[in-house]
N, C-alpha and C positions, 0 to 999 in steps of 0.2 A: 394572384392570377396565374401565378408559374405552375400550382398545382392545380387548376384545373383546366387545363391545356391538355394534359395527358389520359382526363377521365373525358373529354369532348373528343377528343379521336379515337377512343374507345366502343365509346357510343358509336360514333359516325362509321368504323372501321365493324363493329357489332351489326348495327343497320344495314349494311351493306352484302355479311353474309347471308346474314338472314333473309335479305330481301334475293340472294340470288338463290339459294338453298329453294328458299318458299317457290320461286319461281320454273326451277329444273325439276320439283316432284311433283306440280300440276300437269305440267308438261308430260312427264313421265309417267301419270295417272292415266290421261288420256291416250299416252301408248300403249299403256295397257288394257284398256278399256277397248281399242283396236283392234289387239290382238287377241284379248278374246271373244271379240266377234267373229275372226275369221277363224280361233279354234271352235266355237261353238255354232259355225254356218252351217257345216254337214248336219250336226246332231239338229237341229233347227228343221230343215231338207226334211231330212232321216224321219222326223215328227209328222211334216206333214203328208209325205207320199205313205206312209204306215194307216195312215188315215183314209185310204182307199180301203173302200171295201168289192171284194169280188165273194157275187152270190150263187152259188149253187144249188139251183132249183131238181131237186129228186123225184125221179119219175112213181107215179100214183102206184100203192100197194106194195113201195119198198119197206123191205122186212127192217123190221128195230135195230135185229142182230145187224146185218149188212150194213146199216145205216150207221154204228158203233164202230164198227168195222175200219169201215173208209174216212172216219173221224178220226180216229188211233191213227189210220194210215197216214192222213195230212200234216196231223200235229207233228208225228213223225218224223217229216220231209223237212228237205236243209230250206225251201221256199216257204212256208209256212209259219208266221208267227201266233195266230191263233184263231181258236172256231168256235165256232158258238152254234149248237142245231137248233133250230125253230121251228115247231111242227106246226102244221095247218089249221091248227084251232088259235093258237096263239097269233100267229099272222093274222089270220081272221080278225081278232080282239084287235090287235093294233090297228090295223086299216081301218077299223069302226069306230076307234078314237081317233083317227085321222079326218073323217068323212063326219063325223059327227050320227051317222045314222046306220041302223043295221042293215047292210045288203043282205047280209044269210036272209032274214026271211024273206025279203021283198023278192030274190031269187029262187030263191025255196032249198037253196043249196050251196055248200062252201066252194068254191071254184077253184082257191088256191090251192098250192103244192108246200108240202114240207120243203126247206132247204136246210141249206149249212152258210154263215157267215163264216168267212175267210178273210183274215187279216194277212200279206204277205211282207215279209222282210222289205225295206227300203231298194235291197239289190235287183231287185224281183217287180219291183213297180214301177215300169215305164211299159212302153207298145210293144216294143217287141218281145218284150220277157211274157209280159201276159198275155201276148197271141199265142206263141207257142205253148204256153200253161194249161191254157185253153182246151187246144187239142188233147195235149196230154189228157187231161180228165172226162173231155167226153169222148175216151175210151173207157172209160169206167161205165160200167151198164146200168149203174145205181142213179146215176148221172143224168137229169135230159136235158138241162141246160145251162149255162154258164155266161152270167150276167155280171156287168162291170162300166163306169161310167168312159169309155173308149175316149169321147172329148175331152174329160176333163183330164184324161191320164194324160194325152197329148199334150194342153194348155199348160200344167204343173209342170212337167218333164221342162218345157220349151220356157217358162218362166225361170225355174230354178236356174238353168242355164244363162238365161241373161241378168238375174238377179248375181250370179257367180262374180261373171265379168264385171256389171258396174261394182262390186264390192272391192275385188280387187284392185280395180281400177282407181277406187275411191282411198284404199290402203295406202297403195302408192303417191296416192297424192299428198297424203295426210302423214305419211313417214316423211317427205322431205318438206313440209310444211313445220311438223314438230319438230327433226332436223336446224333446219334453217332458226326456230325461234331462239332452240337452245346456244346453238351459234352464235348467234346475236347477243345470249344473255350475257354470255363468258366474252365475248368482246368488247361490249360496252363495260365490264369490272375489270376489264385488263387495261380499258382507254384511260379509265381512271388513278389506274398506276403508270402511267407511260411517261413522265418525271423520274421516277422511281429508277423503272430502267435503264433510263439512260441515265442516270448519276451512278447507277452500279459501274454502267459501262465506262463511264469517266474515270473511275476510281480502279479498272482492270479488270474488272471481272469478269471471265469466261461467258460465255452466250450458257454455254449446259447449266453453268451455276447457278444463272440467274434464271434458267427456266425450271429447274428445279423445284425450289417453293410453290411457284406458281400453279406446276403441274401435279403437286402432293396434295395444293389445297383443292382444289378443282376435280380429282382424285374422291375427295372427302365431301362436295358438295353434291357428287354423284350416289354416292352410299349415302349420304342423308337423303338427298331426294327421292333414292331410292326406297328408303324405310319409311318414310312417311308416305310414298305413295303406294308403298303395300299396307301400310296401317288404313288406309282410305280403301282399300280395296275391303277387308278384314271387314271394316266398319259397314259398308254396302252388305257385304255376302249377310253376315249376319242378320242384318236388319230385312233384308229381301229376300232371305231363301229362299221362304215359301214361294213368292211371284215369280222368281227365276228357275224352280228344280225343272221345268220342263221343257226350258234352252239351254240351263246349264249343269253339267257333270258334276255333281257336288260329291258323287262317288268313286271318281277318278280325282285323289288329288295328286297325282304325277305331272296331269295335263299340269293343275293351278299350280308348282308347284314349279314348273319348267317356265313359266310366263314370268312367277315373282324374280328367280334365276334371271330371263332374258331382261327383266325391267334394269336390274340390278347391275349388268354386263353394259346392256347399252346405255347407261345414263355412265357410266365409269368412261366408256368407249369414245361417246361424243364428247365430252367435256375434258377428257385429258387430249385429244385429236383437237376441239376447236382450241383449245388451252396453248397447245404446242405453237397452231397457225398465227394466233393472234401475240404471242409474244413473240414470233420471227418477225412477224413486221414490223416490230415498234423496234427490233434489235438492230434494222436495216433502216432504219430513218435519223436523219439529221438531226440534229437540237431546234433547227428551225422549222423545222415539218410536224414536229410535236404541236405545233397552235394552231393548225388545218382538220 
């Protein structure tokens, strides 16, 4: 019986990291998973106001050359991420797969105008940047008009902005929510040595000494948590690249790269922080307060 006394607390004492390890890099998973929501919220943004198009309808019997011209010139321009021309026969064809029926002959005549599709920079795509844009270009004589969904630039603009705030809002809640859990975890495995401690303290031992071990292993359950919760990340990214390359920066890994870093910081940071608070209390309690 004497020897296997020592392979049951083994076990039991095994179980117990494990169960708190397992339990700090889920934790730590979904602070990452957090956090790169809120690094990949602009690029997100960035995707969909890019997604406006402003069209520029070119007044009848603009020359080719001129028309090349002011396309060079746009692509150019720091506003400008890309154009596309569309001449008036082409227009025509599309509208008539729209409509399902030829208007050219029932009119007798194409009525459209050549333009140029215009993608601009994220910086560039709210009301005021493309009112002023506006102008700018129907100074161009090539130019006769300058079309652009005005509502919906408004609505995005005024979404994005409250989409920000509850995100953030929702960040902050969700840090001191995973905060708190881990808290909880490293307290509830310090409650279960709180015997321990105080028989150190019976036998002289310094408060730092005894916080010591505590604070090395706790220390150690934060780097595992944290390796396993970037093995989960690894194991997503790969598995879903395709679905995510167009929320997420798979060509910047500085950004991924500073998140695995913060996971890795903050699981060490909580855990030797809640580690420290939860063995001062049990260093300032009684023998008789330890059964409460």
């Amino acid at each position: 019986m004497a020897k296997r006394t020592p392979r049951k607390l083994k076990k039991s004492l095994f179980g117990s990291y494990f169960t708190t390890t397992l339990s700090i890099s889920m934790i730590l998973f979904l602070f990452g998973l957090m956090g790169l929501l809120l690094i990949n919220a602009q690029r997100l943004s960035d995707f969909m106001k890019e997604n406006i198009g402003v069209t520029l309808i070119l007044r009848e019997g603009a020359r080719e050359a001129d028309v090349m011209k002011l396309q060079k010139t746009l692509e150019a321009s720091d506003y400008v991420k890309s154009t596309k021309f569309v001449d008036k026969e082409s227009a025509a064809a599309e509208l008539k797969n729209e409509l399902g029926e030829d208007f050219v002959d029932f009119l007798g005549y194409n009525p459209l105008l050549s333009s140029i599709d215009v993608t601009v920079y994220a910086g560039y795509a709210n009301p005021d940047s493309l009112a002023m844009l506006e102008k700018k270009l129907l100074t161009n004589s090539e130019i006769q008009e300058v079309y652009y969904q005005r509502n919906l630039v408004k609505q995005l603009n005024s979404n994005v902005k409250k989409i920000s705030f509850i995100l953030l809002a929702i960040s902050l809640l969700m840090f001191i929510i995973f905060t708190a859990l881990i808290n909880n975890t490293i307290r509830l495995s310090i409650y279960s040595k709180r015997f321990l401690i105080n028989t150190m303290q019976l036998v002289g031992a310094t408060r730092s000494f005894i916080r010591r071990p505590f604070i090395a292993r706790s220390a150690l359950h934060g780097i595992y948590g944290g390796l396993i919760a970037c093995f989960m990340f690894l194991a997503i990214f790969f598995t879903y690249q395709k679905e995510l390359k167009s929320f997420i920066d798979f060509q910047n890994p500085t950004s991924l790269a500073l998140l695995g870093g913060g996971i890795f910081l903050i699981g060490i940071l909580i855990t030797v922080i809640s580690t420290y608070l939860a063995v001062n209390k049990f260093l300032r309690l009684k023998f008789d307060q330890l059964f409460y």
